[in-house]
PDBQT receptor file of N, H, CA, C and O in Angstrom, charges set to zero:
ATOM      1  N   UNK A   1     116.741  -2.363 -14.673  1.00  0.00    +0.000 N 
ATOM      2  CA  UNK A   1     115.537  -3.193 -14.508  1.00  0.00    +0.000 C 
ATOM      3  C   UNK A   1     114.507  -2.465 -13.644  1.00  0.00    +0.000 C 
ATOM      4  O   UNK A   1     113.372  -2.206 -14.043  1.00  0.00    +0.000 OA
ATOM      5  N   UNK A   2     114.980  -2.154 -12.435  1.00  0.00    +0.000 N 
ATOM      6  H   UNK A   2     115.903  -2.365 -12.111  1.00  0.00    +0.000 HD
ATOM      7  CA  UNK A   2     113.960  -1.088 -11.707  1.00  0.00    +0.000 C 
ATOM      8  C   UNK A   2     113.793   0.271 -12.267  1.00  0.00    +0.000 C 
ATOM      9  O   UNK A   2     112.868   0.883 -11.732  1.00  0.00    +0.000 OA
ATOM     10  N   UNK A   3     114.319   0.808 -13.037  1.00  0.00    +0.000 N 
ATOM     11  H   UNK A   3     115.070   0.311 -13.471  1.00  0.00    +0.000 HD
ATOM     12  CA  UNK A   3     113.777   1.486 -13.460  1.00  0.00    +0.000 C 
ATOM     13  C   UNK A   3     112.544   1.448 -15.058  1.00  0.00    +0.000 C 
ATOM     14  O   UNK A   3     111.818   2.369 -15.429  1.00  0.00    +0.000 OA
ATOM     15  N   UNK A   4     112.657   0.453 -15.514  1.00  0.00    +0.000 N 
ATOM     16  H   UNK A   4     113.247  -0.296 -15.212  1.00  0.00    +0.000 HD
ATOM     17  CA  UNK A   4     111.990  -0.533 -16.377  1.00  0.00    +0.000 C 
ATOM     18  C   UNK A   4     110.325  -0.571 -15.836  1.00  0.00    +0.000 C 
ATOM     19  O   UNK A   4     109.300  -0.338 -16.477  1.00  0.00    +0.000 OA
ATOM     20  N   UNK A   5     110.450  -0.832 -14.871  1.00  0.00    +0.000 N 
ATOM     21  H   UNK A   5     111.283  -1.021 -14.350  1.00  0.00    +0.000 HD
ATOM     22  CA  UNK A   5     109.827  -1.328 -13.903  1.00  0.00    +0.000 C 
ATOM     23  C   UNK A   5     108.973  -0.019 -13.082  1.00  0.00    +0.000 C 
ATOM     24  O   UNK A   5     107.784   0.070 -12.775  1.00  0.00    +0.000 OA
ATOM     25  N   UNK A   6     109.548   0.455 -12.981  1.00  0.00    +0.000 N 
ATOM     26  H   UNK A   6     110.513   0.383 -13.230  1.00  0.00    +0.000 HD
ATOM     27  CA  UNK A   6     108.754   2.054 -12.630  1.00  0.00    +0.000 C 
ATOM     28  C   UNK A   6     108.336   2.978 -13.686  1.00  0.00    +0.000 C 
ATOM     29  O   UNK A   6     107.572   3.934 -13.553  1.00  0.00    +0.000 OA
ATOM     30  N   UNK A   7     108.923   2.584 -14.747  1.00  0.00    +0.000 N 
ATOM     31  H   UNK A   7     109.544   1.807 -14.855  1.00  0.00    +0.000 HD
ATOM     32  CA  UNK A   7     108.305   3.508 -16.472  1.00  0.00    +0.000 C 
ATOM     33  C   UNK A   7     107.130   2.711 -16.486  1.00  0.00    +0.000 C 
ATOM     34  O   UNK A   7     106.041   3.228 -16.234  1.00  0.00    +0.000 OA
ATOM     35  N   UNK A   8     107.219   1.718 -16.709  1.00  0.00    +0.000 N 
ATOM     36  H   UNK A   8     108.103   1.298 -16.914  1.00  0.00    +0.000 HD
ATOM     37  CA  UNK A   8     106.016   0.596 -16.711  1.00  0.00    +0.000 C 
ATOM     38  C   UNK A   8     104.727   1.066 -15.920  1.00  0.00    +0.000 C 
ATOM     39  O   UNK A   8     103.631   1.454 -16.325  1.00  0.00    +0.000 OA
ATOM     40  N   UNK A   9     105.166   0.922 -14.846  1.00  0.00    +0.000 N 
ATOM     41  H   UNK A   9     106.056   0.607 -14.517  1.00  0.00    +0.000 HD
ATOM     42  CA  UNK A   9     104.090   1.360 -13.317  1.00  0.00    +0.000 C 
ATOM     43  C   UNK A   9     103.037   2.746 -14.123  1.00  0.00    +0.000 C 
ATOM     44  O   UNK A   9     101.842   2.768 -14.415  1.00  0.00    +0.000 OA
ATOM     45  N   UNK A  10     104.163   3.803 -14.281  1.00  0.00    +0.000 N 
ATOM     46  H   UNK A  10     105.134   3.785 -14.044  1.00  0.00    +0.000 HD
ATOM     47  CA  UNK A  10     103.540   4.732 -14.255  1.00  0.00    +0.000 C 
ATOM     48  C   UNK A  10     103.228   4.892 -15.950  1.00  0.00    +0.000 C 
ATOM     49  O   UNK A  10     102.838   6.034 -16.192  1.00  0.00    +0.000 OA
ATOM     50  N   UNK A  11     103.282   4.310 -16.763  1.00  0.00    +0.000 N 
ATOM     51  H   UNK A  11     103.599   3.382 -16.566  1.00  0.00    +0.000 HD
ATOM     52  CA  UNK A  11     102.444   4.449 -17.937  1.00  0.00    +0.000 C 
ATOM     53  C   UNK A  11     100.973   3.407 -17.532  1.00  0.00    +0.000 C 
ATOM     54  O   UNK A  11      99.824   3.835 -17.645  1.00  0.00    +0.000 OA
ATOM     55  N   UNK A  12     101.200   2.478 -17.219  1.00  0.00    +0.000 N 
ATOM     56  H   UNK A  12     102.133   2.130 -17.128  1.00  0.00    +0.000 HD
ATOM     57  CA  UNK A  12      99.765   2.250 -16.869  1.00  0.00    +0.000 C 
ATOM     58  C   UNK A  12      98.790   2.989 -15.550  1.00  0.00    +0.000 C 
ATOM     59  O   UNK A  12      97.572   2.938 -15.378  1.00  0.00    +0.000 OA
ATOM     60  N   UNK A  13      99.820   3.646 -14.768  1.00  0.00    +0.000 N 
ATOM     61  H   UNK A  13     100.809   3.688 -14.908  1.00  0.00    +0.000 HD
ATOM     62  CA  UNK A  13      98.661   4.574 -14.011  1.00  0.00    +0.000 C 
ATOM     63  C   UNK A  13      98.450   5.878 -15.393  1.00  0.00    +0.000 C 
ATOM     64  O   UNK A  13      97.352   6.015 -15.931  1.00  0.00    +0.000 OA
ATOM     65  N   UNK A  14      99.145   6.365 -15.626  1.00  0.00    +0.000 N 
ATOM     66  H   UNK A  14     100.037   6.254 -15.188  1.00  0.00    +0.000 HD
ATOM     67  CA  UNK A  14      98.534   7.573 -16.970  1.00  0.00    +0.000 C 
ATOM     68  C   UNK A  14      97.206   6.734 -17.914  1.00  0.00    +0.000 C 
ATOM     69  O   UNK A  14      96.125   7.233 -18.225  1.00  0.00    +0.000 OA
ATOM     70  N   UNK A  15      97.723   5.272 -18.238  1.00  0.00    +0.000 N 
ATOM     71  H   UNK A  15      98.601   4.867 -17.986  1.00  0.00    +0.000 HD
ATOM     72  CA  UNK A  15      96.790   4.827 -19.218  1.00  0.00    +0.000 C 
ATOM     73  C   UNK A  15      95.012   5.061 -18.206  1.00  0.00    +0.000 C 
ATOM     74  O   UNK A  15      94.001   5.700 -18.499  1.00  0.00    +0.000 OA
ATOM     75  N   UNK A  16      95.280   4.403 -17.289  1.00  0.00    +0.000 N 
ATOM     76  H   UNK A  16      96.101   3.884 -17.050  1.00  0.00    +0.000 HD
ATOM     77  CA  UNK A  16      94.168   4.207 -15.866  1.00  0.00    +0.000 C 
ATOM     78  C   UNK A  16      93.694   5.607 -16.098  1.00  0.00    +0.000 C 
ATOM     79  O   UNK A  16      92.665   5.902 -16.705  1.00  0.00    +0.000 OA
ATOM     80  N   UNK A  17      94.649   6.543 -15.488  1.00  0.00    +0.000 N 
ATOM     81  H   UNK A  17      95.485   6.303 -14.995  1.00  0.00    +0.000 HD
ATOM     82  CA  UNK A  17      93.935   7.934 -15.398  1.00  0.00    +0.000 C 
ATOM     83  C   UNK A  17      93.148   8.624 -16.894  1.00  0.00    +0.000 C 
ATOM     84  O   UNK A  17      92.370   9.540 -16.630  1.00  0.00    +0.000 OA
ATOM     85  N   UNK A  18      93.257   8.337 -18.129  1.00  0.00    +0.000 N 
ATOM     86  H   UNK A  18      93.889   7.592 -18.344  1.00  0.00    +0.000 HD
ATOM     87  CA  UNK A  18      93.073   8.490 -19.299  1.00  0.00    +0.000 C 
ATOM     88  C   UNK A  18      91.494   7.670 -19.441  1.00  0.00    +0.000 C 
ATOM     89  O   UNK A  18      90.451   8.128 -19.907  1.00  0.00    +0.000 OA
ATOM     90  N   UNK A  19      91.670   6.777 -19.059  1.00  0.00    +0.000 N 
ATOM     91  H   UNK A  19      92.518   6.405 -18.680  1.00  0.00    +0.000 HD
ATOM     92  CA  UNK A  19      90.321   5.842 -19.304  1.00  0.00    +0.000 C 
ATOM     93  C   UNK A  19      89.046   6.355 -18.000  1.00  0.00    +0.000 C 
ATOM     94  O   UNK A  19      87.831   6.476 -18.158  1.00  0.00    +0.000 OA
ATOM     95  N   UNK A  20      89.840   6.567 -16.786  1.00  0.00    +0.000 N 
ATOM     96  H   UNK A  20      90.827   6.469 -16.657  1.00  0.00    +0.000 HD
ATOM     97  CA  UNK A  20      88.864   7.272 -16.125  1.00  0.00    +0.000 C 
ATOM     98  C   UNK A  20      88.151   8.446 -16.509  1.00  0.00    +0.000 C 
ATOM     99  O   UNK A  20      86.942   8.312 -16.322  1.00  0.00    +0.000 OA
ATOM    100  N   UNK A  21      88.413   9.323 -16.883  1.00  0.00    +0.000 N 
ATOM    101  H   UNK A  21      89.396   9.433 -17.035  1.00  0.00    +0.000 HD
ATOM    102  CA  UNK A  21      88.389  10.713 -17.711  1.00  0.00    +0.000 C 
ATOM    103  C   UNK A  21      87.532  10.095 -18.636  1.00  0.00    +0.000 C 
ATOM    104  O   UNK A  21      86.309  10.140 -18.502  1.00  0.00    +0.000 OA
ATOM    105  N   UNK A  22      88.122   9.490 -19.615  1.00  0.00    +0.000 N 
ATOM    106  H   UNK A  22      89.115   9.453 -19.724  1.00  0.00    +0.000 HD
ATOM    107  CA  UNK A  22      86.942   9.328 -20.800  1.00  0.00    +0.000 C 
ATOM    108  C   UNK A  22      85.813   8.772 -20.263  1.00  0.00    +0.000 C 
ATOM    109  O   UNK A  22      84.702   9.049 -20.714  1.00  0.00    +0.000 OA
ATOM    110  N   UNK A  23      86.021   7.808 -19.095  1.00  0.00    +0.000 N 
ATOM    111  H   UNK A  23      86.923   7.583 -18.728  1.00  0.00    +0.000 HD
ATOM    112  CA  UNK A  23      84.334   7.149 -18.571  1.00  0.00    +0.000 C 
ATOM    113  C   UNK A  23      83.704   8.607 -17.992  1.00  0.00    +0.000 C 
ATOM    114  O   UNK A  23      82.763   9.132 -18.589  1.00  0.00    +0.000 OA
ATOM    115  N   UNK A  24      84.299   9.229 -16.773  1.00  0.00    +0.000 N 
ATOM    116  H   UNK A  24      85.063   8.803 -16.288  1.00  0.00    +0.000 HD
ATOM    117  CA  UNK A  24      83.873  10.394 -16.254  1.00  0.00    +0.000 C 
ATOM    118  C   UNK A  24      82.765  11.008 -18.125  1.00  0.00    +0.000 C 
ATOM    119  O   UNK A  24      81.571  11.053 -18.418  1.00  0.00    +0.000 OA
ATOM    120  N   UNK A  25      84.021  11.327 -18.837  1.00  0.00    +0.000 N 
ATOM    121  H   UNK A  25      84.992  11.290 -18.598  1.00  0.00    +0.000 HD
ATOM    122  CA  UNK A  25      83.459  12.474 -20.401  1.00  0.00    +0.000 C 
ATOM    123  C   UNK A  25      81.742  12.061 -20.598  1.00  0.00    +0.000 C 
ATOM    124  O   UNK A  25      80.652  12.615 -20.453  1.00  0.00    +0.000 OA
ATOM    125  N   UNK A  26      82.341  10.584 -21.064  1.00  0.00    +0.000 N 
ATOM    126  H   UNK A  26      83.227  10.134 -21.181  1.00  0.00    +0.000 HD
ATOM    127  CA  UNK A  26      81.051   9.603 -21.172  1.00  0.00    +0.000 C 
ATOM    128  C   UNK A  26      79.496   9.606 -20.439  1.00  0.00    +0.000 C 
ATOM    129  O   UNK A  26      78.401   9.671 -20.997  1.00  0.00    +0.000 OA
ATOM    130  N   UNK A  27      79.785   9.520 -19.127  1.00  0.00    +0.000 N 
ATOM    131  H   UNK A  27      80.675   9.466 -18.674  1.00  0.00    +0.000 HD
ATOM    132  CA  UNK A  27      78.887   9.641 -18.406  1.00  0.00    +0.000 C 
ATOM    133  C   UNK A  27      78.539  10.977 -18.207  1.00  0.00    +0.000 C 
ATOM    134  O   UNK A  27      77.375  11.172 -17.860  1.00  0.00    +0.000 OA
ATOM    135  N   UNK A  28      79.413  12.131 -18.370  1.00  0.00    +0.000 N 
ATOM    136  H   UNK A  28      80.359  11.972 -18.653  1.00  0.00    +0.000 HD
ATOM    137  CA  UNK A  28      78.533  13.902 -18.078  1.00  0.00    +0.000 C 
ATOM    138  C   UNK A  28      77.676  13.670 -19.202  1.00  0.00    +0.000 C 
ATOM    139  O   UNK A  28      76.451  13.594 -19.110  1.00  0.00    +0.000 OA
ATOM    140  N   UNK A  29      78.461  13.534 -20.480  1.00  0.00    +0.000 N 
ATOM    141  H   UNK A  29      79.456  13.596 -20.555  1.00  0.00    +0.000 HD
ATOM    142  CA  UNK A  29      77.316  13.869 -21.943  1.00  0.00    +0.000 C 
ATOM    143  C   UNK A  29      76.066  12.770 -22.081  1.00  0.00    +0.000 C 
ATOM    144  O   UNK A  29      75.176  12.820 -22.931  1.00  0.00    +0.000 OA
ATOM    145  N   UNK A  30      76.204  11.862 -21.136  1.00  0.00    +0.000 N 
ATOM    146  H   UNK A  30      76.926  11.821 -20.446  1.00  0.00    +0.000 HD
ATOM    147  CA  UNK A  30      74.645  10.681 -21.253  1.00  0.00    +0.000 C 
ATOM    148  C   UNK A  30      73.868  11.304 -20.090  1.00  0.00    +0.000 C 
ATOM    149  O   UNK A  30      72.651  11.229 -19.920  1.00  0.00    +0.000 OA
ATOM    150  N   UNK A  31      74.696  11.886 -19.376  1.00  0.00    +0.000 N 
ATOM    151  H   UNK A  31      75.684  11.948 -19.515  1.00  0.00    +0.000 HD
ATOM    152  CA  UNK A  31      73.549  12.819 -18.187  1.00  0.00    +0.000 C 
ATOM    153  C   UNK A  31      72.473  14.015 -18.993  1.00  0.00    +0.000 C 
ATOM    154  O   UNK A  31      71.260  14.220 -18.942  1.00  0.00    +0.000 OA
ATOM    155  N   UNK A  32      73.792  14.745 -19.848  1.00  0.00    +0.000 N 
ATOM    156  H   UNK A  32      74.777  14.579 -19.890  1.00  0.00    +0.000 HD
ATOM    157  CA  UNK A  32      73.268  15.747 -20.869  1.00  0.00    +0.000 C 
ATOM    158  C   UNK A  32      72.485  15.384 -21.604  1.00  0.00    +0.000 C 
ATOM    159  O   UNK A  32      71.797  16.321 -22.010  1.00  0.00    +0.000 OA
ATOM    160  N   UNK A  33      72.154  14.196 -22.111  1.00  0.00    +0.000 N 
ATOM    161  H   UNK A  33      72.712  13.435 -21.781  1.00  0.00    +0.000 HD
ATOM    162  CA  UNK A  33      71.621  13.978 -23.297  1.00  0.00    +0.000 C 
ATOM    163  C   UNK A  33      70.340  13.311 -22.666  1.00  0.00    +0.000 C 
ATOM    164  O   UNK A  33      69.361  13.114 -23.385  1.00  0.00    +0.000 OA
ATOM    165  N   UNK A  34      70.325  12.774 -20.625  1.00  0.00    +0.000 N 
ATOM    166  H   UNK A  34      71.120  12.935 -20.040  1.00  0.00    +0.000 HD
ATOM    167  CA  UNK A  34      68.902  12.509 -20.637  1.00  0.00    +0.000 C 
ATOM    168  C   UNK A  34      68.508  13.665 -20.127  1.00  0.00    +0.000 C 
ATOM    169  O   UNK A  34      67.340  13.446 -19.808  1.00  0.00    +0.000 OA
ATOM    170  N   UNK A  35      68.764  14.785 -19.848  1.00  0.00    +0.000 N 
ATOM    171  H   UNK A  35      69.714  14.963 -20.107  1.00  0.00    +0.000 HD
ATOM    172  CA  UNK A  35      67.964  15.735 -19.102  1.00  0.00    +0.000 C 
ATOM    173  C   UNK A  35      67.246  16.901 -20.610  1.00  0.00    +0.000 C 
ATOM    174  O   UNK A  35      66.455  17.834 -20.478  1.00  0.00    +0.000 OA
ATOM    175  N   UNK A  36      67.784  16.466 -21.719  1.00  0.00    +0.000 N 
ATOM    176  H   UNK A  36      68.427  15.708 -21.827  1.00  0.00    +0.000 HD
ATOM    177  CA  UNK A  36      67.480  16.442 -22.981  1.00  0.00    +0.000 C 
ATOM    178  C   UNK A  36      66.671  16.344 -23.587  1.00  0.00    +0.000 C 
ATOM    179  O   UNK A  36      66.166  17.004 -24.495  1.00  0.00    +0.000 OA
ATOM    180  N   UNK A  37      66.406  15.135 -22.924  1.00  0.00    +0.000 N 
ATOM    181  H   UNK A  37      66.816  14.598 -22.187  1.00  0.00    +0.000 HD
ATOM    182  CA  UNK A  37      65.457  14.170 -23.594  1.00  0.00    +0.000 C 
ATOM    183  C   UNK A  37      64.044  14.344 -22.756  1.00  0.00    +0.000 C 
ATOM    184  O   UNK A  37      62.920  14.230 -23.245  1.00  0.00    +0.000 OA
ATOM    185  N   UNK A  38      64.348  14.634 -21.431  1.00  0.00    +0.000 N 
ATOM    186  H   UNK A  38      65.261  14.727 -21.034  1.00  0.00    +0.000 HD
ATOM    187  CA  UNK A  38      63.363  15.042 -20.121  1.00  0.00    +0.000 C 
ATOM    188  C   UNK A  38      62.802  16.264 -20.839  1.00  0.00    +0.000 C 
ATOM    189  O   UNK A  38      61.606  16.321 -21.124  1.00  0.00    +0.000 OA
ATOM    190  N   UNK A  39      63.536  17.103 -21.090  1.00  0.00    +0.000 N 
ATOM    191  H   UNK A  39      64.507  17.057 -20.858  1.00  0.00    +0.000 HD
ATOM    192  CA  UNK A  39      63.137  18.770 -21.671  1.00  0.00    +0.000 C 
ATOM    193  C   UNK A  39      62.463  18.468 -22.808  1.00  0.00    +0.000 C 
ATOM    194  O   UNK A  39      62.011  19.368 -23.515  1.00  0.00    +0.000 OA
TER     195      UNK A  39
């Protein structure tokens, strides 16, 4: 059970860390795309 319980834990910190990254991805290429748009 505790170990159930700690697979658990740490697939949703990987999922967390995965979704941060893609927001981070997200937000460099909308930076890129206004300094783009500035040029």
């Amino acid at each position: 059970m505790f170990q159930v319980s700690s697979f658990k834990f740490r697939v949703s910190s990987f999922k967390f860390r995965v979704s941060s990254f893609k927001f981070r991805v997200s937000s460099f290429k909308f930076q890129i795309s206004e300094r783009l748009l500035v040029l």
